[in-house]
N, C-alpha and C positions, 0 to 999 in steps of 0.2 A: 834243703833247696826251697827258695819260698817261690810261690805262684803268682801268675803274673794276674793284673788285675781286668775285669771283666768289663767289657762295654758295652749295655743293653741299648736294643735297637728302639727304635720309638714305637713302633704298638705297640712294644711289653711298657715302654715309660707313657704310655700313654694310660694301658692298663691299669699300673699304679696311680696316678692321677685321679684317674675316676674311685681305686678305694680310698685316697686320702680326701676326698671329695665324701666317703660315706658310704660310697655304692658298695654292700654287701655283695651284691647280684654282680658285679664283676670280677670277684674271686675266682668261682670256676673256669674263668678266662684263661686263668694263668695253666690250668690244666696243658695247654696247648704248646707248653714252652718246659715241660717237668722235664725232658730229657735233655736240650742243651743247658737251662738253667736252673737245676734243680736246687741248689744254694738260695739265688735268690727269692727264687719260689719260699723255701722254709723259714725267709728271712721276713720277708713278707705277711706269711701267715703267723710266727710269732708275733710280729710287732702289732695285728691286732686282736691276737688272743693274749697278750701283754693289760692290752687296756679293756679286755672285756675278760679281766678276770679273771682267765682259764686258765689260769696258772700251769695246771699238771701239764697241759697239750703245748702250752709256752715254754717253759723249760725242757720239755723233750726236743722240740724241735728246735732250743736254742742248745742244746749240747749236742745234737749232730750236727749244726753249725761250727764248731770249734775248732777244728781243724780246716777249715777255709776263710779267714777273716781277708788272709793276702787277695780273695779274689775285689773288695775292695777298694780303693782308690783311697779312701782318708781313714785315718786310726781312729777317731772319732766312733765309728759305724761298732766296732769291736766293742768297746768300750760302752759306751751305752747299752750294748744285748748283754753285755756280759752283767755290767752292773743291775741290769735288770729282772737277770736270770739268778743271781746272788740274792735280790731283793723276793723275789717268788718264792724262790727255793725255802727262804727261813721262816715262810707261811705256811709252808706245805709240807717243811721236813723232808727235803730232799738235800742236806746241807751239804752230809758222805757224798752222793754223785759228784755235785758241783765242784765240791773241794778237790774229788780225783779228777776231774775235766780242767781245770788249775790251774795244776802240777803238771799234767801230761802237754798242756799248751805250754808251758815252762818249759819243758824237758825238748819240746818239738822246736821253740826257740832256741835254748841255748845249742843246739846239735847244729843251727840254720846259721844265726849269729851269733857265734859264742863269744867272741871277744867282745861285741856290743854289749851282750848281756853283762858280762863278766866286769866292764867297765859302768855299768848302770846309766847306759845310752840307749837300754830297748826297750821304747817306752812300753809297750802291751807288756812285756816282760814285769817291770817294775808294776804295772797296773794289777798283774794278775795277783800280785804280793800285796799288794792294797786291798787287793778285794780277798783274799783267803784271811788278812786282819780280821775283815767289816765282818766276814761270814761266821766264823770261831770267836771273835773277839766283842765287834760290834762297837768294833772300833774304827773313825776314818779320820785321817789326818785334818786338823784342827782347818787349814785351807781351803779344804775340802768339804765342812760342812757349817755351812755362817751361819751367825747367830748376830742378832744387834748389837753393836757396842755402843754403848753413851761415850759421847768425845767428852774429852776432860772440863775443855772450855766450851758449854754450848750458843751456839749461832743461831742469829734469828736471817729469817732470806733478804732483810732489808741491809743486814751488816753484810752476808757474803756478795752480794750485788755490786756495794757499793769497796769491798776489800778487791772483787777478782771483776772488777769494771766492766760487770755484763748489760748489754743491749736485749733487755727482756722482748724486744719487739722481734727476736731474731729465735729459730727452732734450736737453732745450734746450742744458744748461749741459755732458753727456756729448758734445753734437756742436761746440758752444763750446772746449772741451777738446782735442779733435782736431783743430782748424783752429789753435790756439797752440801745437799740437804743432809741425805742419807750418812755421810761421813760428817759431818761439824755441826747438825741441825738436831732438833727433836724430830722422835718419829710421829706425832701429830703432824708438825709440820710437814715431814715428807710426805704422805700420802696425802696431805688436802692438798698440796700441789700437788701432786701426782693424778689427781683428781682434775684438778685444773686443767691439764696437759694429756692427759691421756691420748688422746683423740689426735693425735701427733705420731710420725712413722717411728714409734723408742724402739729400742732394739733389747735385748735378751735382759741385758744389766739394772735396765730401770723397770723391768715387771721384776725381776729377781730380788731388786732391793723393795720393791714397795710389797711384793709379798712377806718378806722379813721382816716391814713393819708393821706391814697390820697381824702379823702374828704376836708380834711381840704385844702391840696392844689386845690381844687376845680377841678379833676379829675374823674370828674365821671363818666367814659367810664374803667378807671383804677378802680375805686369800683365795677363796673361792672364786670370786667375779676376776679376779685379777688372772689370775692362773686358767680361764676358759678366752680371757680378751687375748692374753698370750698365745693361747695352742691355735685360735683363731686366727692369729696374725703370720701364720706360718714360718717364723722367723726360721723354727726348728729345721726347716725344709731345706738345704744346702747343701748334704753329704753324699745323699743319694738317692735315686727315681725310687728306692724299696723302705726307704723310711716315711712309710705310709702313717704313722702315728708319731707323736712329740717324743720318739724316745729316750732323747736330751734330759727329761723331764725325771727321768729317772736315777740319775748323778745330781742331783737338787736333793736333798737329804730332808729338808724340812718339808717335802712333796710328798713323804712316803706315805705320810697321815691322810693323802687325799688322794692316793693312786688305789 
C-alpha cells in the first residue's frame, strides 16, 4: 500500500527557505515539527549533511528515509537522496547497507505494484536497479552520464545562425544558439558564448552542457564558476520546500569530482 503524499504548512516551508538561504541557526527550528514530520525533518537534515560532507550522518538518515519516499509529491526527490546516498556510501564503505536498503525498497515495491514493476513502468523500481549497477559495478547508463561528443561535421555560430534563421537580438533564439553550439559546434565555442550569455534566466541544460565543456577542455576552476552560478540560480528548487541544497547535482555524474 503506498502512502499518500505530505503537504507541509508554511512556517515549516518557510523554515526551509531560510536554510536554503544558509541559515544554520534555523535548523533547530525544525525540532518543533519532529513528531508530525519526522520524514521531512531527516530529509532536510541529510541534504545538508550531503553538501557539508558528513557523509556517515547523511546516509544514516538517508536510509531511514527509504521506506517513505511516497510521502512526496515528485519521484525526482527519491531519486536524487537515493543517488546521493549511493554516491556517500562508496566513500565511506557503507556499500552492504545501501545495497540491502535497495533490494528491500524493491521488494516493498513490487508487493505495492507488482504488475507495474513486473512490466518495467515503476520508475524508482527500475532506478533502484540502476543504482545497485552504479554501487557494485560503477556502472551508469551511457544516458545517464555525458561526456562531450565532437559532431562529425563541425559548426561555427555564424553557419548555425544563419542554417536555423536565428534573431540573436532575442533570449529565446541567444539560448537556442548555445545548445547547437554544444551538439554541432566546438567546445571553445560553446563556453565563450556561454560566456557571452550567462547573465540570461538558462535553465539547468545550458550550465550542464557548458560544465561538460570546460571539463572536457580541462578547466576546472571554469566547472567550478559554472556549477556555483548554477546552485546560485536555484533552478534545482522545484520539487520540494525540503530540498534545501542542489540535490539534482548529485545525478550529474561528471559533479562527483567537485561534490
Amino acid at each position: 500500500m503506498l502512502m499518500e503524499a505530505i503537504k507541509l504548512p508554511k512556517k515549516y516551508r518557510d523554515i526551509c527557505e531560510e536554510i536554503k538561504n544558509g541559515s544554520y541557526e534555523s535548523l533547530p527550528k525544525l525540532d518543533a515539527f519532529e513528531e508530525k514530520f519526522p520524514h521531512q525533518n531527516l530529509a532536510v537534515r541529510a541534504g545538508v549533511e550531503f553538501f557539508d560532507r558528513k557523509y556517515e550522518e547523511a546516509v544514516s538518515h538517508t536510509l531511514l528515509l527509504m521506506p517513505f519516499w511516497d510521502e512526496w509529491y515528485y519521484s525526482n526527490v527519491a531519486n536524487e537522496y537515493m543517488m546521493a546516498m549511493c554516491f556517500a556510501a562508496k566513500k565511506i564503505g557503507r556499500e552492504a547497507e545501501v545495497s540491502k536498503a535497495l533490494h528491500e525498497e524493491q521488494s516493498r515495491l513490487m508487493e505495492a505494484e507488482e504488475e507495474k514493476c513486473l512490466k518495467g513502468s515503476c520508475q524508482r523500481y527500475n532506478y533502484c536497479e540502476i543504482l545497485l549497477q552504479y554501487i557494485h559495478k560503477d556502472i551508469f547508463p551511457e544516458s545517464r552520464s555525458r561526456d562531450y561528443q565532437p559532431p562529425k561535421e563541425l559548426k561555427t555560430a555564424t553557419d548555425l545562425i544563419s542554417e536555423f534563421k536565428l534573431n540573436t537580438g532575442k533570449d529565446f533564439d541567444k539560448m537556442k544558439l548555445l545548445n547547437l553550439l554544444y551538439m554541432k559546434g566546438s567546445p571553445k565555442d560553446t563556453v565563450d558564448y556561454y560566456e557571452r550569455i550567462k547573465d540570461l534566466n538558462l535553465g539547468e541544460l545550458y550550465y550542464e552542457e557548458a560544465c561538460i565543456c570546460y571539463r572536457y577542455l580541462g578547466q576546472k576552476e571554469k566547472v567550478l564558476e559554472v556549477v556555483e552560478r548554477w546552485a546560485k540560480s536555484k533552478l534545482w528548487d522545484v520539487a520540494s520546500p525540503t530540498q534545501v541544497r542542489p540535490m539534482s547535482f548529485f545525478m550529474y555524474l561528471f559533479m562527483h569530482e567537485y561534490l
